[in-house]
N, C-alpha and C positions, 0 to 999 in steps of 0.2 A: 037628427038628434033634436029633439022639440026644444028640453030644458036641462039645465046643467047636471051632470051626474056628481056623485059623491065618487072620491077613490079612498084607496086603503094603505097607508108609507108604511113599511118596515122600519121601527127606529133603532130597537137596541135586541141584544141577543146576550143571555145571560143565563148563568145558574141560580143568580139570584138579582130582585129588581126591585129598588125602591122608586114608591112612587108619592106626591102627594097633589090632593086634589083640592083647588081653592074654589071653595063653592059645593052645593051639593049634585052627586051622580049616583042616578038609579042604575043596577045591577039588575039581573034579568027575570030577577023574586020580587021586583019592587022595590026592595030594601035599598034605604037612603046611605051612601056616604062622603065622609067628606074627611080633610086631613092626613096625615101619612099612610102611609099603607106599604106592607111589605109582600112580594109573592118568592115565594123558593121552586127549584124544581123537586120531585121525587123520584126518588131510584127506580120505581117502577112508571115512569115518564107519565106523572102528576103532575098540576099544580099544587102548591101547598100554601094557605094563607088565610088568618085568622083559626087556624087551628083545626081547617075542614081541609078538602082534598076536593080537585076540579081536573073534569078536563080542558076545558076555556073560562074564560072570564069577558062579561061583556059590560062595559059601564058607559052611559048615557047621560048628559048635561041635561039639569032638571031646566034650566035657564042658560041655554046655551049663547046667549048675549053677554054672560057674566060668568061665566064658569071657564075655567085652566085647569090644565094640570101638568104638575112638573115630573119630569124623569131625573135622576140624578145619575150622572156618571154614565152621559154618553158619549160614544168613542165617535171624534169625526176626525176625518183625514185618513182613514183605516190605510195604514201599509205608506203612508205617504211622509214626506221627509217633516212634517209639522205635525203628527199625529197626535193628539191629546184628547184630554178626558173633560166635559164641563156637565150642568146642568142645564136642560133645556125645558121649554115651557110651551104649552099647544092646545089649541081651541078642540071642538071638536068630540068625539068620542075616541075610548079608547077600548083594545079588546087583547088579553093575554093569549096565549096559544103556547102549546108545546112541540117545538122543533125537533127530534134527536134526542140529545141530552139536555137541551138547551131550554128557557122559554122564549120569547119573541113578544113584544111590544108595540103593537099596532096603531095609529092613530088616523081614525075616520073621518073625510072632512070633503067639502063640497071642494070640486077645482079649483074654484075664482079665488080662495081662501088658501086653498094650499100653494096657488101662485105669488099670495102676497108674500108667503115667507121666502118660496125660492128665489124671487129675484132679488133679493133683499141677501137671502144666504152665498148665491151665486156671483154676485158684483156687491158694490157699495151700494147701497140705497141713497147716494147721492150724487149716481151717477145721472147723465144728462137724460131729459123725456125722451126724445126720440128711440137712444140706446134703449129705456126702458121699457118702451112702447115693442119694438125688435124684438127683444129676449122675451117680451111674454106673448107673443106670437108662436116664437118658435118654441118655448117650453112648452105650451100649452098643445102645440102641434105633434110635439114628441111624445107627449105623455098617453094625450087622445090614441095614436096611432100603437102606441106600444099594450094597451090593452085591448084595443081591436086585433094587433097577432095575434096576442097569447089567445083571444076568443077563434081564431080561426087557426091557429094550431090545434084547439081541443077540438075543436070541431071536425077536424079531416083526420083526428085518428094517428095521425103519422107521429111516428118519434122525432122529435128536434135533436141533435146534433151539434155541439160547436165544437168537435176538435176531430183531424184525424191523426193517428197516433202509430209508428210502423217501428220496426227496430232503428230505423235509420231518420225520422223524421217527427217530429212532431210541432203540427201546426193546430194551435188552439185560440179562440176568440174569447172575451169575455164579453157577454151581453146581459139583458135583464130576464132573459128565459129561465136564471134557474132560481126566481122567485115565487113558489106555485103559490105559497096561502096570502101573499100582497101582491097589490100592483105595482109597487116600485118599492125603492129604500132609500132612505135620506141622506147617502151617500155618495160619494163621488161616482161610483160606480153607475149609478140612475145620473139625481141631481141633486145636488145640495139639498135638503129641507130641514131649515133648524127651527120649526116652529114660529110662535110671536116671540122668541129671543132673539130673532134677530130681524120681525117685521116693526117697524118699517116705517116710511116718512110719506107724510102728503104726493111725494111725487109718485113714488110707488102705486100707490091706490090710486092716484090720479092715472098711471099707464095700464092700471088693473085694468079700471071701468073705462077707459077710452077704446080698446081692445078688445072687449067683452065677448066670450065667444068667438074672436076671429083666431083660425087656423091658416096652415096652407098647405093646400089639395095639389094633386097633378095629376093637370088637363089631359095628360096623354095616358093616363091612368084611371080612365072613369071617373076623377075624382077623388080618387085614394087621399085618403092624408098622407101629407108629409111624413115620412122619418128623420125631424129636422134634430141635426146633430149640433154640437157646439163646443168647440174645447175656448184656451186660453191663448196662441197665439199659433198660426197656422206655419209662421216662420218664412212667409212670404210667397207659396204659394197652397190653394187650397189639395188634400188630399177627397180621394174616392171612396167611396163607401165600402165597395170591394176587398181591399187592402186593407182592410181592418176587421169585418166583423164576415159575413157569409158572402158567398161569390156572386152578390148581388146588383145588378147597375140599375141606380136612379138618374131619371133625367136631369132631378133637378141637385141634385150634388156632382159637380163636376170639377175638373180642374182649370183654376183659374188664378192668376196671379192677384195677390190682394192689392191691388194700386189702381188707378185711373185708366190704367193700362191693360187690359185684365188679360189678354191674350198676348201680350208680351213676355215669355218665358222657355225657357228650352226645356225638352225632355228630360223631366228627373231622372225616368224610371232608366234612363240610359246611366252609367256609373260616372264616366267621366263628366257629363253634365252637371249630376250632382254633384259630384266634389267640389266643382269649381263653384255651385251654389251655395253651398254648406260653408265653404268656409272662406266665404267673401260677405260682405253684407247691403244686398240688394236695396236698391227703393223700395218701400210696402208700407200700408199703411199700418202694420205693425210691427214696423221699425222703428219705434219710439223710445225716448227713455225721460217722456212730459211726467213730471212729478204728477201735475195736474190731473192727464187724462190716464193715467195709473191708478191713481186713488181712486176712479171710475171704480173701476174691472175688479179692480185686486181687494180683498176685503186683509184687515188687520195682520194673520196671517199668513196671507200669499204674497203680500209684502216683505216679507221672509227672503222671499226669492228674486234678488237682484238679477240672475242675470240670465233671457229667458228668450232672447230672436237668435243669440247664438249664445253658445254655454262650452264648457270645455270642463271633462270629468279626467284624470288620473290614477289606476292603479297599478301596485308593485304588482311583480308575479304573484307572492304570496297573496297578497289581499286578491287580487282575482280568481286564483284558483281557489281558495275558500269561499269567495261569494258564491261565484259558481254555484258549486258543489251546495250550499245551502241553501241556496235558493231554488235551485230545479231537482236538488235528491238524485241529481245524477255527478258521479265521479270520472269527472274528465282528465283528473292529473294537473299536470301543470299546463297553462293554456298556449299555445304557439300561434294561433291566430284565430280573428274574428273576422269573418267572411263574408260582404255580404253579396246576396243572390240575386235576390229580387227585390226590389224598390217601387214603391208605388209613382203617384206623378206627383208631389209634396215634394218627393226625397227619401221619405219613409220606410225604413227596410221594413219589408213584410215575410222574407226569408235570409236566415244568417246562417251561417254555416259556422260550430263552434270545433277547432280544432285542438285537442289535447294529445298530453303525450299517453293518455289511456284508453279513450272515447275520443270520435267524432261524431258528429251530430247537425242536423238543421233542425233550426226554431221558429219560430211564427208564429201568431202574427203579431203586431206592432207592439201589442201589449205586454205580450208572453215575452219580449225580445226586453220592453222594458223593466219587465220586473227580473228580469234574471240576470240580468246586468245594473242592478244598485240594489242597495240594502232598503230603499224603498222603493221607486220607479224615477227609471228616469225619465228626464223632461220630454224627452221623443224618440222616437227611433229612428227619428232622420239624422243620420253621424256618419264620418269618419273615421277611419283609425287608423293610430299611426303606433307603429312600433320601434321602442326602443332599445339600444345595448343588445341587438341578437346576439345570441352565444353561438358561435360558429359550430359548434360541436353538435349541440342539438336543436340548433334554429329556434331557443325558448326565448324571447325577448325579457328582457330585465322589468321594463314596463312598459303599461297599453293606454295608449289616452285615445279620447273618444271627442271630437270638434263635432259638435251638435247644433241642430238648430230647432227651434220653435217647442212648445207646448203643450201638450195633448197630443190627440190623434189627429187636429186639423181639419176634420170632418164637416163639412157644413160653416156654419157663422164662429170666425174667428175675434170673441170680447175686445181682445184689447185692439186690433183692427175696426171697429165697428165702433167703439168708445172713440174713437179719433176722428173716423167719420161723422160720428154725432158733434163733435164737439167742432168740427167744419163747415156744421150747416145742413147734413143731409140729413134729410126726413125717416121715418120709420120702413115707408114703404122703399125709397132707393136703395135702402141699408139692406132689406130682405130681398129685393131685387138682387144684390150687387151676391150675396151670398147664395140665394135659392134661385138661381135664374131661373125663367119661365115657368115656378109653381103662383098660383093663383091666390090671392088673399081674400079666402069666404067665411062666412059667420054660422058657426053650426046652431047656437041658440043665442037670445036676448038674454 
């Protein structure tokens, strides 16, 4: 790759989409605009806006040194226990499209530019250099690599896949595959991207341009880029790439305990080891509860979320068999146990066994497990369960609480682990070391 490419964020999805543009942007007849703007969908899957009918819309900063433009009433945190509505503000070009029933909001913009917002959207932008130097290594790693698949999934023809679905089972992944007309979304889902809303401090741009172009490849991969993953807190030790999205093994995502210690840890994926992990709390380096190196990691509100290396959920029968059932569309009855099967090496269940008095069922994988057990996701799917008040008669427990540990999916470089290492002393490259053992730190352009 000679010189930086341009990508393309999905930002918002609507039937209707206010936008306004500070500065002037050329449209694809030339015509100049600038100031509000409204586009609707139409019934017959149009755009609709200024009183003409499209099927996309393309608009271009006449002076893009000086030109924004804001979206209003975009949804971040989708599905997540902090979900809200704000407006957000972004460099760059923008380009409408019609989805379904929906339209779609694009914003087009050189890497090094879309990385200033993510890190800044992802952590505090006043988290320490090194940490900053780390996470835009490895964003920039995930990003690069994630539109080199998708170009060689078109390329080989083959149907992609993430879920297999049987009367008895179903195991499903969410990845970024099922974005065809952008390369990512500026959602949890991808990566945070809230535009220049939320870019960002000299340090930022100072770990932008220190990094410039550097990714990380693996050596025993020809060189492949990374699929460098990152949740928020691994929960003490790191999860496999496997156990989460396709039955895929990287060398350089492995399991390893987040401490000094990296090979000190016993077999999650065995039950009894995990329990005894889950619901104890290990030395790690993100075992922390430093006001200081929190404000790192955690932006205004992720801070929301006190409590997140171990966590503990409760509910009654009713509220569980209700969740249930609304959240997966399947009617299990009342629930008599949550089972789990398979664990990855985190602790992470990546098969549950859901047992009701109408349906039984296995679920998977970690995500699928979390969203179907909370009204948003839970924190991880590395838990426990313990039941309460069984009813003798029909073995239904009164209530299910769930002793949980860590943050995401654990995959890769654990934030708030990696903020504490920074704030220790260790440099950018030990930090990606200590997460992406043996991938190589190389510079695809200046």
């Amino acid at each position: 790759m000679a010189q930086e490419p341009n990508i393309s964020v999905g930002i918002l999805s609507s039937t209707h989409i206010e936008v306004a543009f500070y500065g002037d942007y050329r449209a694809a007849d030339g015509s100049i605009y600038n100031g509000p703007q409204a586009f609707d969908i139409l019934p017959e899957g149009r755009i609709a806006w200024q009183g003409r009918e499209y099927d996309s819309l393309d608009f271009n900063p006449v002076d893009s040194a000086n030109a924004s433009f804001e979206i209003k009433d975009v949804v971040i945190g989708v599905n997540f226990h902090w979900e809200r509505r704000e407006n957000q503000r972004f460099s760059g070009s923008c380009r409408i499209i019609v989805e379904g029933d929906k339209l779609t909001i694009i914003n087009v913009l050189p890497v090094e530019d879309y990385l200033l917002s993510v890190i800044s959207s992802e952590m505090s932008a006043h988290a320490s250099l090194e940490l900053l130097k780390a996470h835009a290594v490895i964003s920039r790693s995930w990003l690069l690599a994630q539109i080199d698949k998708t170009r060689r999934i078109k390329q080989s023809g083959e149907a992609y896949s993430a879920m297999t679905i049987t009367d008895d089972e179903i195991i499903r992944w969410y990845d970024r595959e099922d974005h065809i007309n952008f390369d990512v979304c500026a959602d949890d889902h991808c990566q945070r991207y809230q535009g220049i809303t939320r870019q960002s401090t000299p340090k930022v741009a100072e770990a932008i341009a220190a990094t410039r172009g550097q990714v990380l490849t693996d050596p025993t991969d020809g060189g492949a880029l990374c699929d460098a993953r990152f949740s928020k807190c691994c929960g003490g030790v790191f999860e496999k790439f496997e156990y989460c999205w396709e039955p895929k093994e990287f060398n350089y995502l492995v399991a390893r305990r987040d401490s000094t210690a990296p090979t000190d840890f016993p077999d999650l994926r065995v039950e009894g080891h995990a329990a005894r992990w889950i619901n104890t709390r290990p030395e790690a380096f993100c075992n922390t509860a430093d006001r200081s190196i929190l404000e790192q990691v955690l932006n205004n509100y992720d801070q929301e979320t006190t409590d997140f290396y171990r966590w503990d959920v409760s509910y009654s029968r009713e509220e569980l068999a209700a969740l249930v059932l609304k959240r997966s569309g399947i009617d299990f009855g009342d629930i008599i146990d949550l089972q789990p099967l398979d664990r990855g090496t985190s602790g992470r269940i990546w098969r549950l066994r859901i047992v009701g008095t109408k349906r039984t069922m296995i679920i998977g994988k970690e995500l699928e497990i979390r969203r179907t057990l909370s009204p948003s996701h839970l924190y991880s799917s590395a838990f426990t369960v313990e039941r309460h008040d069984i009813d003798p008669a029909t073995g239904i427990p009164a209530r299910i609480s769930l002793h949980g540990a860590g943050w995401g999916h654990g995959v890769g470089l654990c934030q708030i682990g990696a903020a504490v290492m920074g704030a220790r002393g260790y440099n950018y490259n030990q930090i990606l070391e200590h997460y992406f053992p043996g991938a190589d730190l190389t510079s695809l352009y200046k």
